[in-house]
VEXKOLPA-274002 format. One record per residue: x, y, z of N, C-alpha, C, CB in turn; residue in three letters. Coordinates in steps of 0.1 Angstrom, whole numbers, plus 5000, padded with zeros to 4 digits. Atoms other than C-alpha are relative to their C-alpha. Glycine has a CB too. Layout:
% residues N
XYZXYZXYZXYZALA ...
END
This chain:
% residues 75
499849914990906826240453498750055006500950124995UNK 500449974994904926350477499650165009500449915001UNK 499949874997904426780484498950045004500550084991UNK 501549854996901726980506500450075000498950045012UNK 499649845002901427300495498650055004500650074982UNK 501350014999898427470499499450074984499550095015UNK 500549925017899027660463500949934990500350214998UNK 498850135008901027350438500350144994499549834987UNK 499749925014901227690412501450025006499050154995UNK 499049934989904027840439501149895001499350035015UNK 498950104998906327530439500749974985499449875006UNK 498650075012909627490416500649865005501550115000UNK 498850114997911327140416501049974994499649895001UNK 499050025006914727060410500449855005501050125001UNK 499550115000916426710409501750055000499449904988UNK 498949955008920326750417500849915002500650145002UNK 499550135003922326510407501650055010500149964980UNK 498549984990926126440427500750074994500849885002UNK 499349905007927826650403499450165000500149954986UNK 500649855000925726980406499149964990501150154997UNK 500850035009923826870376498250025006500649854996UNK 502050004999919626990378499349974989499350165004UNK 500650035007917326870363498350045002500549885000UNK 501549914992913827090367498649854997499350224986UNK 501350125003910626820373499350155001499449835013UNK 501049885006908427170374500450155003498549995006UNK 500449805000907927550369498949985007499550104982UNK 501049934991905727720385499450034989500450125011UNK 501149945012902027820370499250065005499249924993UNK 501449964992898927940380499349945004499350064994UNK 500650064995897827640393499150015014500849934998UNK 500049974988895927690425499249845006499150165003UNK 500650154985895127300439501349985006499549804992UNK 498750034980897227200470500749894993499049915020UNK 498450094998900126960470500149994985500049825010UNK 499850055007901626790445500549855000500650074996UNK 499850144998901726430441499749924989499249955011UNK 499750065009903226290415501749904994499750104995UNK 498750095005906026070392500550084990499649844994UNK 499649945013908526250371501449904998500350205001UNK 499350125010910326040348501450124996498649944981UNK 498649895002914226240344501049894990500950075019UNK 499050075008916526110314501750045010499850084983UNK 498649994998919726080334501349904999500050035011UNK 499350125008921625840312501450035008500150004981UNK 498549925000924926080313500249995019500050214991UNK 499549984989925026080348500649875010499150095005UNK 499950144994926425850379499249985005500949965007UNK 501350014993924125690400500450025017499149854996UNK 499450054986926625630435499650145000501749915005UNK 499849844989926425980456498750035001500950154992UNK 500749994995924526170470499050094992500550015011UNK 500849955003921326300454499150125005499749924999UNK 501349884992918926620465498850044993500550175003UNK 501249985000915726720462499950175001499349925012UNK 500049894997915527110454498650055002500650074992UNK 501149965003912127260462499550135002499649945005UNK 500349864992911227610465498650044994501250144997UNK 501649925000908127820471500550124997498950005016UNK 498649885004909128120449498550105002501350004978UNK 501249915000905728320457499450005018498749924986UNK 500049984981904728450495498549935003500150205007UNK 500850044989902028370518499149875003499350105000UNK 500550194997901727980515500849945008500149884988UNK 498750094997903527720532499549844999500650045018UNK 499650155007904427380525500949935004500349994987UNK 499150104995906727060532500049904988499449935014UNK 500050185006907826740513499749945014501849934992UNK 500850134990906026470530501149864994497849974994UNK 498850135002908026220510500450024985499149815003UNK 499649975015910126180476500849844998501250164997UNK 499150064999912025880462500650004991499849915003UNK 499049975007914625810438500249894992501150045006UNK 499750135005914625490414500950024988498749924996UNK 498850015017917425370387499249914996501949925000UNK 
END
């Protein structure tokens, strides 16, 4: 995935599966370098794979702003 932020600490990610099911790829820290651009590896054996998948991302701290640039989704 692919995220500019300008503060990564300030960004939560959630993975949610077709059932409501989340699965957190991060907390928030005190990190202060910009984006995030990385691979998170999610055990989702139990789940299906057909439907429709999301991408939760929030900025839970004020005066940054940010975008996904890109994310993908492999089985």
């Amino acid at each position: 995935m692919d995220i500019k932020h300008t503060w990564s600490g300030d960004v939560v990610i959630d993975l949610v599966a077709p059932d409501g099911s989340t699965y957190r790829l991060k907390n928030s820290s005190s990190s202060s370098t910009p984006n995030v651009a990385t691979t998170y590896l999610v055990n989702a054996s139990s789940e299906v794979a057909n439907g429709t998948w999301r991408l939760k991302v929030q900025d839970v701290f004020s005066q940054d702003t940010g975008y996904v640039d890109a994310w993908r989704l492999t089985f």
